[in-house]
C-alpha positions as CSV (number, residue, x, y, z in Angstrom):
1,X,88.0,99.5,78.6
2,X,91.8,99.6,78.9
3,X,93.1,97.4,81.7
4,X,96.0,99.8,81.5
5,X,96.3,103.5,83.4
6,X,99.2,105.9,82.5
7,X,101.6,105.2,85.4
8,X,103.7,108.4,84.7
9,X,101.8,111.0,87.2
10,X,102.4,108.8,89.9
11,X,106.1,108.3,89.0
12,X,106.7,112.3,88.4
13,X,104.9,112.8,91.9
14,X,107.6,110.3,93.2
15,X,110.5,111.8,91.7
16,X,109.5,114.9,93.2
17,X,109.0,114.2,96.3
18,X,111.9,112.2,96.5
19,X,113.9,115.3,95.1
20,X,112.3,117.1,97.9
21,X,113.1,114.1,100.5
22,X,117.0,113.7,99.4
23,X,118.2,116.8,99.6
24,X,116.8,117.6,103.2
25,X,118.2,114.5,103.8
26,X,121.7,115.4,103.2
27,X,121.6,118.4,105.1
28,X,120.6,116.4,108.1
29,X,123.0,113.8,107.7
30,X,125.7,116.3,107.6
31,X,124.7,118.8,110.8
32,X,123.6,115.5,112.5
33,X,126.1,113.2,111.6
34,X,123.1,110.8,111.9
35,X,123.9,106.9,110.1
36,X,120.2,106.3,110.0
37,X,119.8,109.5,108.2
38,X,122.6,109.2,106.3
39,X,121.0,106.0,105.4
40,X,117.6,107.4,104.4
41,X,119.7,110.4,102.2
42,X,121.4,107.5,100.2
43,X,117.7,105.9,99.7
44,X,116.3,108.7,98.4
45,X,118.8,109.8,95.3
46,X,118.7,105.5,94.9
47,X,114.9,106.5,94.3
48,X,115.5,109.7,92.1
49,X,117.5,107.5,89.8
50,X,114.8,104.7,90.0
51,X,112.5,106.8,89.0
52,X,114.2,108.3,85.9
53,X,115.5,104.5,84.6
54,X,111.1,104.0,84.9
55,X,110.4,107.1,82.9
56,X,113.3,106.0,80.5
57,X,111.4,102.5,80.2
58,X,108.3,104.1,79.5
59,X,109.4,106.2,76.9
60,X,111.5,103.2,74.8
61,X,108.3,100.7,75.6
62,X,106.2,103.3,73.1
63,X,108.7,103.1,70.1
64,X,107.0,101.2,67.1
65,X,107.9,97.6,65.9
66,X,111.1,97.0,63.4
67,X,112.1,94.2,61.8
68,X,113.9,92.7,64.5
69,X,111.4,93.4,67.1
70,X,108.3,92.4,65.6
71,X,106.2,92.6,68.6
72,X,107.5,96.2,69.8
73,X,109.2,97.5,72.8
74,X,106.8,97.0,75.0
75,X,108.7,95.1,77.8
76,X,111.5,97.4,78.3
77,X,109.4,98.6,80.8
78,X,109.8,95.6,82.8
79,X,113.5,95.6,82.2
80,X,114.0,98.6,83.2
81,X,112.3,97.9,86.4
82,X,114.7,94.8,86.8
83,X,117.1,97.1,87.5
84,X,115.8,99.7,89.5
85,X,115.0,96.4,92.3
86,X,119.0,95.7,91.7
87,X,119.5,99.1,92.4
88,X,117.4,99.0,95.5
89,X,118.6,96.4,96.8
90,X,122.4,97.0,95.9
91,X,122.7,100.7,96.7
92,X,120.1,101.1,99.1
93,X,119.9,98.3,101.0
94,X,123.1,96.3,101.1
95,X,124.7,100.3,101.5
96,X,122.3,101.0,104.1
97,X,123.6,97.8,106.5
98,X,127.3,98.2,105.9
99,X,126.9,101.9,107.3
100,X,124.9,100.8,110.4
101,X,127.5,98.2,111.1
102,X,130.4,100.9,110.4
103,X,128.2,102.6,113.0
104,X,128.0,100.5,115.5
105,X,131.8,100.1,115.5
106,X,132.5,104.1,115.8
107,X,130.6,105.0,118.9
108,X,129.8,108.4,117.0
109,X,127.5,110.1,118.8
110,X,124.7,111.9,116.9
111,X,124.3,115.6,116.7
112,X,121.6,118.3,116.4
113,X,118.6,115.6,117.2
114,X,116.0,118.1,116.6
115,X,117.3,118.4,112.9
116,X,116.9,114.9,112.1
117,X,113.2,114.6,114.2
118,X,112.2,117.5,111.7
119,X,113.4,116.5,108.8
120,X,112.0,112.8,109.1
121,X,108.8,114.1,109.7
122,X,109.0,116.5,107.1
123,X,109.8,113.5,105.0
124,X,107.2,111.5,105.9
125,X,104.9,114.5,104.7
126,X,106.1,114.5,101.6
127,X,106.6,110.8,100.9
128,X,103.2,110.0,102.6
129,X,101.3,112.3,100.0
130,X,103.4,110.5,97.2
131,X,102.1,107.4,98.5
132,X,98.6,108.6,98.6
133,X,98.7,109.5,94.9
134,X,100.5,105.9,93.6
135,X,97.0,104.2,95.7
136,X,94.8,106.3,94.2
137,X,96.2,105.1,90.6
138,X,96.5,101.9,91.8
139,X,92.6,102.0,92.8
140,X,91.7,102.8,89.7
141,X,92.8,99.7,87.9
142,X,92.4,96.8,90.8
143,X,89.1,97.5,91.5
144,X,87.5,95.1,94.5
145,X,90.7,92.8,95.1
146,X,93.1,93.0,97.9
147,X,96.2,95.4,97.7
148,X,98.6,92.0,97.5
149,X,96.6,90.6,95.4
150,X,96.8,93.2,92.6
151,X,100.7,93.5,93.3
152,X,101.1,89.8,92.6
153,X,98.7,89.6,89.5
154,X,99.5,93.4,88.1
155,X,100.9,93.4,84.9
156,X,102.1,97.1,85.3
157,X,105.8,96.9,86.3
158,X,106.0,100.6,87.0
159,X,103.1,100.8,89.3
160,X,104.7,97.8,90.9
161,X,107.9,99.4,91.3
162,X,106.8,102.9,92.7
163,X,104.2,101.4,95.1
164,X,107.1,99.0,96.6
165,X,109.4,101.8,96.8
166,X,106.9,104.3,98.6
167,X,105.9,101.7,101.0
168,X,109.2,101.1,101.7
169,X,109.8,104.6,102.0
170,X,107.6,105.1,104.4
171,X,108.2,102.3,106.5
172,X,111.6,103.1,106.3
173,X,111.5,106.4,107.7
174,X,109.1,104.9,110.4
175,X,112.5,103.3,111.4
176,X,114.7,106.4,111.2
177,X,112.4,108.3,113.2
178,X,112.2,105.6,116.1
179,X,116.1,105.3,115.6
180,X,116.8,108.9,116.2
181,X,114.0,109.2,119.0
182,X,115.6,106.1,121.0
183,X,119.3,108.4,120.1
184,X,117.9,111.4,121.8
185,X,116.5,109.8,124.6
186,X,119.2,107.6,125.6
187,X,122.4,108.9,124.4
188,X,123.3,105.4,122.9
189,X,124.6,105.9,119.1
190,X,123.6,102.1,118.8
191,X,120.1,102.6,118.6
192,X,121.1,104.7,115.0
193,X,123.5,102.5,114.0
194,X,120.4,99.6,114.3
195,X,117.8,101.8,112.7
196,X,120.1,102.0,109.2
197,X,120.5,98.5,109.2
198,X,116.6,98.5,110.0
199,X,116.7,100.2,106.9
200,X,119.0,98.1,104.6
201,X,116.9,95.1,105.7
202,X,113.5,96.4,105.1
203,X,114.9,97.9,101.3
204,X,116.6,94.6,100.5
205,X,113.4,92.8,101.6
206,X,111.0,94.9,99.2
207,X,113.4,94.9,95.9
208,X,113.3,91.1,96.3
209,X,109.7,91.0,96.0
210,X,110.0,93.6,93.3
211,X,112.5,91.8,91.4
212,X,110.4,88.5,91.5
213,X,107.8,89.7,90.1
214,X,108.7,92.0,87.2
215,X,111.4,88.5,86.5
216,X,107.8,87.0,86.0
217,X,106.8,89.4,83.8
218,X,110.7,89.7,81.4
219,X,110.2,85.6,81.3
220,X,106.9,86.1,79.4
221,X,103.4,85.8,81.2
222,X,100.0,86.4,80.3
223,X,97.5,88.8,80.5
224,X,95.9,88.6,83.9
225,X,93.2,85.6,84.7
226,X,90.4,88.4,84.6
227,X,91.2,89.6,81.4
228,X,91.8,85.8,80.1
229,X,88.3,85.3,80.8
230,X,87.2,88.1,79.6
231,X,88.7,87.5,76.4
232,X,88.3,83.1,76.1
233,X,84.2,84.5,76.3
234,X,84.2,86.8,73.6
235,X,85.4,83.6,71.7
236,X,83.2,81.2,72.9
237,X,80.0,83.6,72.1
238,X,81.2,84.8,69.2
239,X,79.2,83.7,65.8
240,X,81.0,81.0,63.3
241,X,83.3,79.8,66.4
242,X,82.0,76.7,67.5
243,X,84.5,75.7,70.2
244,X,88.2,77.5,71.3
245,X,90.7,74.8,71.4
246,X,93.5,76.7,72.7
247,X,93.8,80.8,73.6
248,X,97.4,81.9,74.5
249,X,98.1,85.9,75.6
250,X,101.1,87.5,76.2
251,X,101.0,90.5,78.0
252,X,103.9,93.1,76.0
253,X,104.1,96.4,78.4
254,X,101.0,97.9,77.8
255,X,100.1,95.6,74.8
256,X,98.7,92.2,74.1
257,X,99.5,89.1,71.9
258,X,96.9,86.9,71.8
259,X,97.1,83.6,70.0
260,X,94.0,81.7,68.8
261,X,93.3,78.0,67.7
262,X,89.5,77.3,67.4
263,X,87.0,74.9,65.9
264,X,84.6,76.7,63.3
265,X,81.7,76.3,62.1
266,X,81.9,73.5,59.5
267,X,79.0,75.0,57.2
268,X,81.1,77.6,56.3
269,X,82.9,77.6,52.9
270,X,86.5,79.0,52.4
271,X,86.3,82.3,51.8
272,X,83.3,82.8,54.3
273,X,85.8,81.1,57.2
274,X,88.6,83.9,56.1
275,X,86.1,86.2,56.5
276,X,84.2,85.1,59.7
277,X,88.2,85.3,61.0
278,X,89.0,88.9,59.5
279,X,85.7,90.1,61.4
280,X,86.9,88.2,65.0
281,X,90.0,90.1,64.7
282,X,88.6,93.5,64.2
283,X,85.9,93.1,66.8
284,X,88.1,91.8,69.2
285,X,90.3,94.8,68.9
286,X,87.8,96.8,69.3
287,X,86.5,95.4,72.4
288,X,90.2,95.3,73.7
289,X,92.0,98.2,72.5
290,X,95.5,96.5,74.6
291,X,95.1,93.6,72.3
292,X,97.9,94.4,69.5
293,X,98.4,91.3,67.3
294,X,96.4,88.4,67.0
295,X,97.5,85.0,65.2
296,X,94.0,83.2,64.4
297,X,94.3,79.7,63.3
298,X,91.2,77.2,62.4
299,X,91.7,73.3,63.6
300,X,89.6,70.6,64.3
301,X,91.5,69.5,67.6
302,X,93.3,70.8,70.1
């Protein structure tokens, strides 16, 4: 079975609700003259965009080999979610701060609360039931382990990317909300001008973690331990292969390069070996439909 689920729903539901989210956004910000929600308004097209460099990334990841990419395409995906954690953190978070300084500096005070309390929770609707759907992919592929777990051992870049920006979504309109509350109550802009740099810092926080560990992934790492496993005991039960010196997997996008050095079985004469090797290959395939290439070479030591 395919370590690998189709991460493309859970972007589209995303983009969607982030569609949704931005432009009612906007039209806050303006009637409100809010900073935190003018904050939140930036976040949300940051997203849109994010979301359509992923889809982009998934699309190039799926054109075939050529000459000078041998292996494929597979890990424009993870460059493509390089950038969207630059983007996050550039125009959403580092944007985010400077207005709640500029903020604190104007003493502008913040108009038509009810607006912005509406919209945010309107917001949190929509961005909560995106949310929902990312987990319930996510679920599908980490099975019993622990939600940080799976985000530091995932090899899917996009699920990564999505599920960091939802979270931070919602935990950054958890901030606007209180912001705007603390606005109304008091009459003290401050508390705004404190809940967008709430929100830079929280956005800057989660594209770092992003960006460190899809830069894991560009660098070149290999399939997850589980799947290693998996894989080294095919080997090691598999008939003619008396001993695997040395099993290296690279983990492509949504494909796998696995490299081979093993001891055979030494009653075997030439052609049998080439043989017993040609079989390995197909049955390993076939067992792991991810695994794309596989370089096979017999030794006596490691």
């Amino acid at each position: 079975m395919s370590h690998h689920q189709n991460p493309v729903k859970s972007i589209i539901y995303a983009l969607l609700a982030n569609l949704g989210v931005a432009i009612a956004k906007s039209i806050a910000a303006v009637l409100t003259k809010s900073g935190s929600m003018f904050a939140e308004a930036i976040h949300s097209f940051a997203d849109c965009g994010n979301q359509i460099l992923l889809l982009i990334g998934i699309k190039n990841a799926k054109k075939p080999p050529t000459p000078n990419h041998p292996l494929g395409y597979g890990k424009a995906t993870y460059f493509w979610s390089f950038i969207v954690a630059i983007i996050l953190f550039s125009m959403g978070g580092v944007f985010s701060i400077y207005e709640g300084i500029h903020r604190l500096h104007s003493n502008q005070l913040m108009e038509n609360p009810a607006i912005a309390i509406s919209v945010l929770i309107f917001s949190v609707l929509l961005e909560g039931a995106a949310l929902f759907g990312v987990l319930k992919e996510i679920k599908t592929v980490r099975g019993d382990k622990s939600l940080w777990k799976w985000f530091r051992e995932s090899r899917q870049s996009e699920l990564i990317v999505v599920f960091g920006e939802d979270s931070a979504a919602m935990l950054g309109l958890s901030s606007a909300l209180i912001a705007v509350i603390a606005t109304t109550i008091t009459g003290n802009p401050i508390y705004d001008a404190c809940g967008s740099i709430a929100i830079g810092v929280l956005l800057i926080i989660v594209s770092i973690f992003i960006g460190i560990e899809v830069k894991n992934l560009l660098i070149g790492e290999s399939v997850t331990p589980e799947r290693q496993e998996e894989i080294k005991g095919f080997l090691d039960n598999y008939e003619g292969i008396d001993d695997v010196l040395n099993l290296i997997t690279l983990q492509l996008g949504n494909d796998v390069m696995v490299a081979v050095k093993a001891k055979m079985d030494s009653t075997l004469s030439a052609i049998e070996l080439i043989q017993n090797i040609n079989r390995c290959e197909h049955d390993m395939k076939e067992k792991f439909p991810d695994i794309k290439w596989i370089f096979f070479e017999p030794d006596i030591a490691n």
